[in-house]
N, C-alpha and C positions, 0 to 999 in steps of 0.2 A: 789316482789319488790326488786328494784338491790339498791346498797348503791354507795353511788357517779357518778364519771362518767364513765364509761367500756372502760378506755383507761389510760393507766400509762404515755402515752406522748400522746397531741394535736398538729401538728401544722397549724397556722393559714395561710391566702394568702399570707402575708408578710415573711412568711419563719420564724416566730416566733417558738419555741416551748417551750411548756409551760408542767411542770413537773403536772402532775395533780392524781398521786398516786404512793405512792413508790414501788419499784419494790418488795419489801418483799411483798407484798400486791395481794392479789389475785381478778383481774378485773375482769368483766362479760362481754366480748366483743367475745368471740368464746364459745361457746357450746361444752362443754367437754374438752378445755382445758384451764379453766382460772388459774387452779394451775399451768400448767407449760407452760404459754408465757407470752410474753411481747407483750401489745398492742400500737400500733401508731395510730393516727387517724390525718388524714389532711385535711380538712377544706373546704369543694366545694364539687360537682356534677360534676363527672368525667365521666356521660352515652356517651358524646359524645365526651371529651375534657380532657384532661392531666392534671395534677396539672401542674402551672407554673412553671417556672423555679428554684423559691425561692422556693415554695416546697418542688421541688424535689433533690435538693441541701442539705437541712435542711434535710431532711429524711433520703437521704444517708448517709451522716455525722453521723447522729445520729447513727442509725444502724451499721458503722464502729466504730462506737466509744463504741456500745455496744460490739461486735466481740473481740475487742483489748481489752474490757477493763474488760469484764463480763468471756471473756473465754469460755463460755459453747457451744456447740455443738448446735447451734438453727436453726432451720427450718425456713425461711425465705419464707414470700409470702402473698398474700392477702386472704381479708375475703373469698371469692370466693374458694383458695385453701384450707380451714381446714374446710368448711360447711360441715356441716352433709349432707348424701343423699336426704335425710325428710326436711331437711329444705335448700334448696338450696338459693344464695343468690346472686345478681349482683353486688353487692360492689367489689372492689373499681371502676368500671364499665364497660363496654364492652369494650373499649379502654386499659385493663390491659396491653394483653400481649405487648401491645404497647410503655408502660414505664416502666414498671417492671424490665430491667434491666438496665436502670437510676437510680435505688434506692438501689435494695439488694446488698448487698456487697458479694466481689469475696471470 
């Protein structure tokens, strides 16, 4: 049983985002590394279709905002890129490599 919700930031359609565990805090949203990342979670079924534009705006931001302001050396990418072999996973959805560099920061 996981304790809260497995993402230290949500953001929603509207490009909201919402703080939803402190980053001291260690979430259950990748397998094997929840001691040392930060999770995002954005809000939609992305099998066929891109986060909108508020989104993907909001997530960039964020994540630059992590960069400049957290400093740490972080690995940057979707659930897709940190799955275990064994448990392989289609999030954030087959359309990834397709907005992926709309969001991670340079």
């Amino acid at each position: 049983m996981w304790a809260g919700i497995g993402y230290h930031y949500v953001i929603d359609d509207d490009g909201v985002i919402y703080r939803t565990e402190p980053v001291e805090v260690a979430s259950a949203h990748i397998w094997g590394l929840t001691e040392s990342s930060l999770g995002v979670c954005l809000c939609g079924d992305f099998t066929d279709h891109p986060p909108n534009a508020a989104q993907l705006t909001a997530c960039h931001d964020l994540l630059a905002w992590f960069k400049q302001t957290i400093g740490k050396n972080w690995q940057y990418g979707g659930h897709k890129d940190f799955a275990l072999p064994e448990s392989p996973t289609a999030c954030p959805g087959d359309r990834w490599c397709d907005w992926k560099e709309e969001v991670l920061p340079k």
